[in-house]
C-alpha positions as CSV (number, residue, x, y, z in Angstrom):
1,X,-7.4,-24.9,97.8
2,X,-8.7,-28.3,98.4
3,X,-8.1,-31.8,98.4
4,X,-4.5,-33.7,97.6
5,X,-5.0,-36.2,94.1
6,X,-5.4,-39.2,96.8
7,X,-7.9,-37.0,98.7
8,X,-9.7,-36.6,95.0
9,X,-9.7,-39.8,94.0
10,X,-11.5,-41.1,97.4
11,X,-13.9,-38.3,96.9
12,X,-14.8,-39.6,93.6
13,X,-15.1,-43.1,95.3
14,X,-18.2,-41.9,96.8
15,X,-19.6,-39.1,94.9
16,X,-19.2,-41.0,91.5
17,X,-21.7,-43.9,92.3
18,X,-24.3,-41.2,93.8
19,X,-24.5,-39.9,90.1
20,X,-25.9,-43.1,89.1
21,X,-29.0,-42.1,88.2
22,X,-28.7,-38.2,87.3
23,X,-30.6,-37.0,84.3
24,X,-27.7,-36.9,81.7
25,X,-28.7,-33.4,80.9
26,X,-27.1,-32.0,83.9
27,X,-23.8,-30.7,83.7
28,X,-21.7,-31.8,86.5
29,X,-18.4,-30.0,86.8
30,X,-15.6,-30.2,88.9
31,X,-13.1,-27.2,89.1
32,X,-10.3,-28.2,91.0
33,X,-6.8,-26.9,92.2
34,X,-4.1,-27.7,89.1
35,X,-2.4,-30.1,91.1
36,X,-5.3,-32.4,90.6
37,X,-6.9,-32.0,87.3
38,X,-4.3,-34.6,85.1
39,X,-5.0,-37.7,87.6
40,X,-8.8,-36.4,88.0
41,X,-8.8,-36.3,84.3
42,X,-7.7,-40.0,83.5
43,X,-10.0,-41.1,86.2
44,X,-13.3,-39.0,84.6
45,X,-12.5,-39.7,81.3
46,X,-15.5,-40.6,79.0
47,X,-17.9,-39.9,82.2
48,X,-20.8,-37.2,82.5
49,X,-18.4,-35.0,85.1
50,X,-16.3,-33.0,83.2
51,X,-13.1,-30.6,84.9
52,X,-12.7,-27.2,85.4
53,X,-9.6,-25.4,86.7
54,X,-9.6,-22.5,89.1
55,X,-7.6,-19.7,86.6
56,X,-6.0,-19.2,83.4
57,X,-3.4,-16.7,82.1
58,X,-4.0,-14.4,79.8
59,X,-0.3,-15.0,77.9
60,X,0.3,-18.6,75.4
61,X,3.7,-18.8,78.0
62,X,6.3,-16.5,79.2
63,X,7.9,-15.4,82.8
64,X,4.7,-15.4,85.1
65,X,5.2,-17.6,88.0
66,X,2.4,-19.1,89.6
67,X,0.0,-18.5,86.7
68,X,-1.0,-21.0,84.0
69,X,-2.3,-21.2,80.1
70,X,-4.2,-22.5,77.9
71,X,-2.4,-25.2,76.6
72,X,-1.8,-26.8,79.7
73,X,-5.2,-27.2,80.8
74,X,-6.6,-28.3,77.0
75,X,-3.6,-31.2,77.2
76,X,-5.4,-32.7,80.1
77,X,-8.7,-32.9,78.8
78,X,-10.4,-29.7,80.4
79,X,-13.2,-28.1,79.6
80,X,-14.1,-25.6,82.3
81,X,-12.1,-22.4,83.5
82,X,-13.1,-20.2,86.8
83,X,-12.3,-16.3,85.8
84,X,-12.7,-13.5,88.2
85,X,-13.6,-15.1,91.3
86,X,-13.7,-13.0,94.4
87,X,-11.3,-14.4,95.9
88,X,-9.2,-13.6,93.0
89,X,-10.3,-10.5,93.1
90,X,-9.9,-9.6,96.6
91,X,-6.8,-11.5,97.3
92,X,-4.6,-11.3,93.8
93,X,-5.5,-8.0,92.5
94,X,-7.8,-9.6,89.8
95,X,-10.0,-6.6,88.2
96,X,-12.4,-6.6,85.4
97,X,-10.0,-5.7,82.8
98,X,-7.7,-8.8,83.7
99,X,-10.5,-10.8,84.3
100,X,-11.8,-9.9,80.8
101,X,-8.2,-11.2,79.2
102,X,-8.3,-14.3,80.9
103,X,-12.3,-14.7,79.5
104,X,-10.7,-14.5,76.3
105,X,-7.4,-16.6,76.8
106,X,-9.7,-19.3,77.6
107,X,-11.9,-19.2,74.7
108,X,-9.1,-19.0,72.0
109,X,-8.0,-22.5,73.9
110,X,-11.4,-23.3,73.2
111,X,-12.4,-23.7,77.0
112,X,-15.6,-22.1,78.6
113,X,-15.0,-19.4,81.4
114,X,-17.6,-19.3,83.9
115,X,-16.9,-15.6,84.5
116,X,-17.7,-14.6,88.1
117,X,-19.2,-11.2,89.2
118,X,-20.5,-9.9,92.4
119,X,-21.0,-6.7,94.9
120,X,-19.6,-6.5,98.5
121,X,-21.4,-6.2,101.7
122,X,-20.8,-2.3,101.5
123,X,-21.9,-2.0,98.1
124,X,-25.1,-3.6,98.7
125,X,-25.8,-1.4,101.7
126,X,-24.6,1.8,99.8
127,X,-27.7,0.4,96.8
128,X,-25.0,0.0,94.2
129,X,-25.4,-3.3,93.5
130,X,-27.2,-3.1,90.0
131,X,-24.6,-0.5,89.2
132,X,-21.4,-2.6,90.0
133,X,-22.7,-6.4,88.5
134,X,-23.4,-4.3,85.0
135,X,-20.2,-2.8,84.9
136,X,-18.5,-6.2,85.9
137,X,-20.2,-7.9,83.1
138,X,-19.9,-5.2,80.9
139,X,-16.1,-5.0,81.0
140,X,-15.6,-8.6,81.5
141,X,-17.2,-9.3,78.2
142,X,-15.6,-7.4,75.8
143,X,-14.8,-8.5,72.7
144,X,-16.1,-11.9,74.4
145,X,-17.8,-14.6,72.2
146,X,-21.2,-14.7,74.3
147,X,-22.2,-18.4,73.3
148,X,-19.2,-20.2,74.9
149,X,-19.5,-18.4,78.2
150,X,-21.3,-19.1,81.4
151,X,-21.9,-16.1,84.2
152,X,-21.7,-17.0,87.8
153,X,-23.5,-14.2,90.2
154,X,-22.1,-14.3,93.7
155,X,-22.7,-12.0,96.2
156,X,-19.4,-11.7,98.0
157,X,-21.5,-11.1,101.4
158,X,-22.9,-14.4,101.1
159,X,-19.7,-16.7,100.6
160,X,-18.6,-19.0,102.9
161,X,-20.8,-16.5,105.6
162,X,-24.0,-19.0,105.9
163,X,-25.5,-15.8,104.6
164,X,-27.4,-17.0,101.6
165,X,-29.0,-14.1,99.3
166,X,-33.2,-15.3,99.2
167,X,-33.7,-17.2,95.8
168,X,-36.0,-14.1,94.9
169,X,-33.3,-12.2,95.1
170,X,-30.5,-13.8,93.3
171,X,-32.9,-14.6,90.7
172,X,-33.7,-10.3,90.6
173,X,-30.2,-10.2,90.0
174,X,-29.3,-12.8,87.6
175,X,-32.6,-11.7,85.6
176,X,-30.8,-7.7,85.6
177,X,-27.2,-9.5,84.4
178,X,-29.6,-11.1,81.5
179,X,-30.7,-8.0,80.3
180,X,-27.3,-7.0,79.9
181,X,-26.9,-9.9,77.0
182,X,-26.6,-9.8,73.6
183,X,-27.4,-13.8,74.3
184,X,-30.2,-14.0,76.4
185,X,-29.6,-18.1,76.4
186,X,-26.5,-17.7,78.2
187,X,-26.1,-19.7,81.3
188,X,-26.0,-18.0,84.8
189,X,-25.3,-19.5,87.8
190,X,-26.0,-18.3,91.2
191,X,-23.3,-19.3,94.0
192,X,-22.9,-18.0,97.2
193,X,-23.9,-20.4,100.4
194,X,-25.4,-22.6,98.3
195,X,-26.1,-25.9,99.8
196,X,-28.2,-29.2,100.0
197,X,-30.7,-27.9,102.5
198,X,-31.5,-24.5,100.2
199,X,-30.4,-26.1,97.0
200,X,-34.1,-26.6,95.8
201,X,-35.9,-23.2,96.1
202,X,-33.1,-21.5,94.2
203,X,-33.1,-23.9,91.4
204,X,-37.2,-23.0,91.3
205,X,-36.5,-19.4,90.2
206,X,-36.5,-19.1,86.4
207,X,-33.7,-16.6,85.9
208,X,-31.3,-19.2,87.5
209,X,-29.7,-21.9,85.4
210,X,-27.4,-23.7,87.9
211,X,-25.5,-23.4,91.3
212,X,-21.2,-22.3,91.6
213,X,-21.2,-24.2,95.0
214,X,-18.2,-23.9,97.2
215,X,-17.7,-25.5,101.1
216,X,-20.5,-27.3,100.4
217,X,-19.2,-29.4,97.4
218,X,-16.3,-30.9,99.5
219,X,-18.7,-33.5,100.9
220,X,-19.3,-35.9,98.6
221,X,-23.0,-37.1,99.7
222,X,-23.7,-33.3,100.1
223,X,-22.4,-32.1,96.7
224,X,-24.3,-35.2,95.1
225,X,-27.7,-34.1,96.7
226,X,-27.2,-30.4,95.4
227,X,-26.4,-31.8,91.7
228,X,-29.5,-34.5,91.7
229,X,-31.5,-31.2,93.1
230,X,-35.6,-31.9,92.5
């Protein structure tokens, strides 16, 4: 819950030029509260960063305040849909059954949910962290369409805590969540303190296709050095 559309636009004012010379085979996208994504959209249109939004509904329309669906996002151009976040989760009641809904709201509007899973601090402690990310990734894709979805592992201990996971072991992780895949091809991102400073060892670990970055892509000259990673 970031950024007003003027705060957006002079964000792209900088980070947009820094992208000058980014290998076009990196997908650069930018999921943002609703508020902003139709001005955001005009702005990006025909360039290589593409929009996400933060949620989607399960339901075409109906008498859910607060919420939002499919159609609204496609009319703006989006392509990108956050499902399952833990902040979702541990704010909003969001559970793997719901999340799993809103996986497939998004991929009848033809949009790709990056589907979020993660174990707490406790969890992790208690060694039940292979046994919570396969049953979040189990329920969350059912009856899911596995080549139109990308999978972001975050450790809730390490966001927004400075408490990164070591690449090794995000990459241990993300390399059990694979085996769980009837599409071993999938995409699967690692988020979770990720930032310019560490933003190069975890992009050396094989398992791991791409970054879910939070604080850290506020900063425009920040957020640019994570994406033109080396």
């Amino acid at each position: 819950m970031h950024k007003t559309q003027a705060e957006a636009q002079e964000f792209l004012q900088v980070f947009k030029p820094l992208l000058h010379d980014t290998d076009e085979s990196r997908e650069v996208v930018l999921c943002i509260p609703f508020t902003a994504l139709g001005t955001m959209s005009k702005i990006l249109h025909g360039s290589q960063i593409q929009l996400g939004a933060q949620n989607i509904h399960w339901e075409e329309k109906g008498a859910y305040t607060g919420e939002i669906a499919g159609d609204m996002l496609t009319e703006m151009g989006i392509s990108y849909v956050v499902v399952g976040h833990s902040e979702r989760r541990q704010y909003f009641g969001e559970t793997d059954e719901t999340a799993n809904l809103r996986v497939i709201a998004a991929q009848r509007h033809r949009l790709t949910p990056i589907l979020c899973v993660g174990e707490t601090k406790s969890q992790r402690d208690a060694g039940e962290t292979e046994t919570v990310i396969i049953n979040q990734v189990k329920r969350g894709l059912v009856d899911v369409d596995q080549k139109n979805i990308v999978i972001a592992y975050e450790p809730i201990w390490a966001i927004g805590t400075g408490d990164t996971c070591a690449a090794t072991e995000a990459n241990r992780v993300i390399g059990v969540i694979r085996s769980q895949l009837s599409n071993p091809d999938m995409s699967i991102l690692y988020g979770g303190s990720v930032n310019p400073k560490n933003i190069d060892e975890i992009m050396t670990q094989p398992e791991i296709d791409g970054a879910l970055v939070g604080g850290a892509s506020l900063d425009p000259t920040g957020f640019a050095r994570i994406v033109n990673y080396l």
